[in-house]
N, C-alpha and C positions, 0 to 999 in steps of 0.2 A: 636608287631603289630603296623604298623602306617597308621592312617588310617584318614585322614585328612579333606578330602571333605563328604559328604552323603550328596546327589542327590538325594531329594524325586520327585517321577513320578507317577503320577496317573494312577494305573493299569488297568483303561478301558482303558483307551487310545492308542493303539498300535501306533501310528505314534510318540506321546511322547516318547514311552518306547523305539524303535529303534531309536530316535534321541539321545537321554538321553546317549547312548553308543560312542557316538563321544564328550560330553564333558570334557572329561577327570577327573571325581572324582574318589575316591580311591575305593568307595562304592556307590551304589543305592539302594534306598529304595522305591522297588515296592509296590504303598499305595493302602490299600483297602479298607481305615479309612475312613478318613474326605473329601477326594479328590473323594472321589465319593457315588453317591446319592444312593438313598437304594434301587433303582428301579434299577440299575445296580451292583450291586453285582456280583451278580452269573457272567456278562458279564468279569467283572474283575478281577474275581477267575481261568475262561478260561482263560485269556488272560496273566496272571500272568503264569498259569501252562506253557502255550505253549513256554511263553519266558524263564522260567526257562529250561525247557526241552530240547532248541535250543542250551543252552551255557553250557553243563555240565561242573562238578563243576571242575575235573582235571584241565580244560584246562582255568577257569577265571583271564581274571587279573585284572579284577573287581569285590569285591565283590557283591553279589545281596542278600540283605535282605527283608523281606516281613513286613509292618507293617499291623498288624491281626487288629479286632476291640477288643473291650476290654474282660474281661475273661466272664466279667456277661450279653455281647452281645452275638455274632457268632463269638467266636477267634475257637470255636474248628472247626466249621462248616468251615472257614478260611483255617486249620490247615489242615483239612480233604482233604482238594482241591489241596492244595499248597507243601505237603511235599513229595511227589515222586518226584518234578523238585527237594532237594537237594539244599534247599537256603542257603545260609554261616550264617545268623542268621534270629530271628525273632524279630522286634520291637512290645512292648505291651505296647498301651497307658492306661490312667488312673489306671497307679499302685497304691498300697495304703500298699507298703511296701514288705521287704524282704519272706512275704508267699505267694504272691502273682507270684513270681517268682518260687520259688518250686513249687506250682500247675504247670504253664505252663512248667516247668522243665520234670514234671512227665509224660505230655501228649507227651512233644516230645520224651522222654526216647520209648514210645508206639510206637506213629508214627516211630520214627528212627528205630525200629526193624522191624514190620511191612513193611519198604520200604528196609528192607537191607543196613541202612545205618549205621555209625559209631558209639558205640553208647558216646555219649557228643560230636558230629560234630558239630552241630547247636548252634550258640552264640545266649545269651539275649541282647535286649538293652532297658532300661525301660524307659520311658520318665516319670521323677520321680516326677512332683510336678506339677500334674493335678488338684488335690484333695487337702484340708485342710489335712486330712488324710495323704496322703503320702508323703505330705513337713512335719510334724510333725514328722514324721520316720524314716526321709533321716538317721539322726546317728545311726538305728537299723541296719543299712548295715555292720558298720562296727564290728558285732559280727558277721555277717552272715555267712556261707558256702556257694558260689554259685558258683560255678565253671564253669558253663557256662557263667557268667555274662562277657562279653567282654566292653562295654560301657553302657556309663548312659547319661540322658542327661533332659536337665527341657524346660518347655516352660510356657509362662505367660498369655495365652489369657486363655485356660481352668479354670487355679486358678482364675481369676480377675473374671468370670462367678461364678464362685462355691461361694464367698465370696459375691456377690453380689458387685465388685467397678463397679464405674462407668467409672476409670481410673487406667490402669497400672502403668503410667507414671506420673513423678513429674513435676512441673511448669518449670522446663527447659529442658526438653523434655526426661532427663534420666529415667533407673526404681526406680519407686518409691521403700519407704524401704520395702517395704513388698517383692519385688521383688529382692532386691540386697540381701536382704536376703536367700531368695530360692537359687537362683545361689550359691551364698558361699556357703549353706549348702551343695549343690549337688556335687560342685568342692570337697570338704574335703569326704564326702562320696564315691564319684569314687576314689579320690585316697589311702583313706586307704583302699579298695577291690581289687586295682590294675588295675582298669577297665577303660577303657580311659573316658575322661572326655568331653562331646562335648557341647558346646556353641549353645545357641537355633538360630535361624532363626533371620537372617535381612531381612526386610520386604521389604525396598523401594531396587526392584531388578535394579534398573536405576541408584545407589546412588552408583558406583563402589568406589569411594575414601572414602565413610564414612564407607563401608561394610570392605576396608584397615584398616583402622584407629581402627575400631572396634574389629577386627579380632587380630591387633597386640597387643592391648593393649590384650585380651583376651588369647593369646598365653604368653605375657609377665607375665599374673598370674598364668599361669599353664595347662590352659587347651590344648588341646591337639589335635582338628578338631571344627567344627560344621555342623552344615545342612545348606543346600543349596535349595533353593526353585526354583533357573531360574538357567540353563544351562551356563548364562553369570556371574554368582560369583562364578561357581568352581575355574578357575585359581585365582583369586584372594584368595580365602580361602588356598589353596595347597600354595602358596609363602607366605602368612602370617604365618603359621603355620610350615613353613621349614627353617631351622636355616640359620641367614642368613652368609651372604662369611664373612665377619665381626666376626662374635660370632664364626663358625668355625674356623677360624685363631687363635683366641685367645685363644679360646678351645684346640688347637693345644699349642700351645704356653704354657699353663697352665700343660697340661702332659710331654710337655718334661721336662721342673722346677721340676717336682718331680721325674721325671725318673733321671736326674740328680743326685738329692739327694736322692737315695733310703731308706735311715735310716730316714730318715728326716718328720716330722712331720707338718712343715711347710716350707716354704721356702719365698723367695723374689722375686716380679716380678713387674717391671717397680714402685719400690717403695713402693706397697702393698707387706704386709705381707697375707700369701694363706697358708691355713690348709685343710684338709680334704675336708671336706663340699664342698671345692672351687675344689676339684680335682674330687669328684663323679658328679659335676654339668657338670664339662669341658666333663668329660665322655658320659654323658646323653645326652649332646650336639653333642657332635662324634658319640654315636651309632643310634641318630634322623636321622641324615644328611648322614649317611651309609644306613638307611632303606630305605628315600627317594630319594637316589641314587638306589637303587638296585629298586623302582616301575618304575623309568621311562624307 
């Protein structure tokens, strides 16, 4: 699965949520969270259903996720509204670890039968390090079972509240350690579950070249998409995160060298010596840039 952009849209909003469909992200995250006030709910649970319901799920070639409010609010009362439109997963904020996704696991195994649906259709994506709690846990992931679990992903405003900072951010405007820590922890967690790894939220939506710059270093560690909060840093997230004609060639280049030598354990290229490692990387490089060839 390659899934690069997620497009949070505020589910009262219907003029956003039809616009949100022209900017081209891999995925949308219909929010019922944080983007909208508590006096409108229910308005965003309607309007979430109706668009769900307009785009069944056959024919998307976007996904559409719902992000619920959390399990010890109305996720289920969320859940209750939302799961006859058939959304491709559910986001659930403030996890606080690998049981916390079984719960929500159990209730859509419910729902999913109840609406005739498949049942393990519906992907998790946990936004994992809300909570002191759930940044502390991130490595219980990787004993976990979750097989619904398709992505993970951290954000720093909630934890910087929960701990009481009065700054996320270090004196040069980076994340402070508390936060680069969270991130690593989370990156090594998605990826020993095999779950994509998504890179939280650039805030300044104006700042196109620094949301680039941020995005590639971000792709160059591993990760694998992030969220998007404005319609104008999808495309920029989608081309940072897709291999560029450069790393393709060379990728190229790197499997014919050992197609060449098929005994061969390692081989020679442009002076480097290239083992293994170097040939499942060229791979991984090839079958990205195959995926995001086959969305556009």
């Amino acid at each position: 699965m390659t899934l690069r952009s997620w497009l949070f849209v505020p589910g009262d909003s219907e003029r956003k949520l039809e616009k949100a469909e022209s900017a081209g992200a891999d995925a949308l995250i219909l929010d019922l969270e944080d983007a909208v006030a508590p006096e409108r709910k229910a308005t965003a649970r309607e309007a979430v259903r109706g668009f769900l319901d307009a785009r069944p799920r056959a024919g998307r070639r976007t996904q559409l996720w719902v992000r619920v409010n959390p399990l010890g609010d109305t996720a289920l009362s969320d859940l209750a509204a939302i799961m006859g439109g058939a959304p491709n997963g559910i986001m659930i904020p403030k996890t606080e670890g690998p049981a916390d996704l079984l719960r929500l696991s159990h209730h859509l195994e419910a729902f999913e039968a109840a609406g005739g649906l498949p049942d393990g259709s519906t992907g998790i994506l946990p936004v994992a390090t809300e909570t002191p709690v759930g940044t502390l846990r991130l490595s219980a992931f990787a004993e976990a079972r979750l097989p619904r679990l398709a992505a993970m992903t951290w954000g720093a405003e909630d934890l910087s509240t929960a701990i009481g900072a009065a700054t996320n951010r270090d004196p040069e405007g980076g994340w402070a350690f508390t936060y680069r820590w969270a991130r690593s922890a989370l990156l090594l967690a998605a990826k020993a579950t095999g779950a994509l790894a998504l890179d939280t939220l650039y805030a300044d939506f104006r700042d196109a070249e620094g949301l680039r710059r941020d995005s590639k270093r971000a792709a160059a560690e591993g990760f694998d998409g992030r969220i998007a909060i404005h319609p104008a840093q999808v495309e920029v997230i989608n081309a940072a995160f897709a291999p560029s004609p450069e790393a393709v060639e060379q990728a190229r280049r790197v499997v014919a060298a050992f197609q060449a030598a098929p005994s061969a354990g390692a081989v020679s290229l442009d002076g480097r010596m290239l083992d293994i490692p170097h040939l499942k990387q060229a791979r991984n490089i090839l079958a990205r840039h195959d995926a995001v060839l086959a969305r556009q």
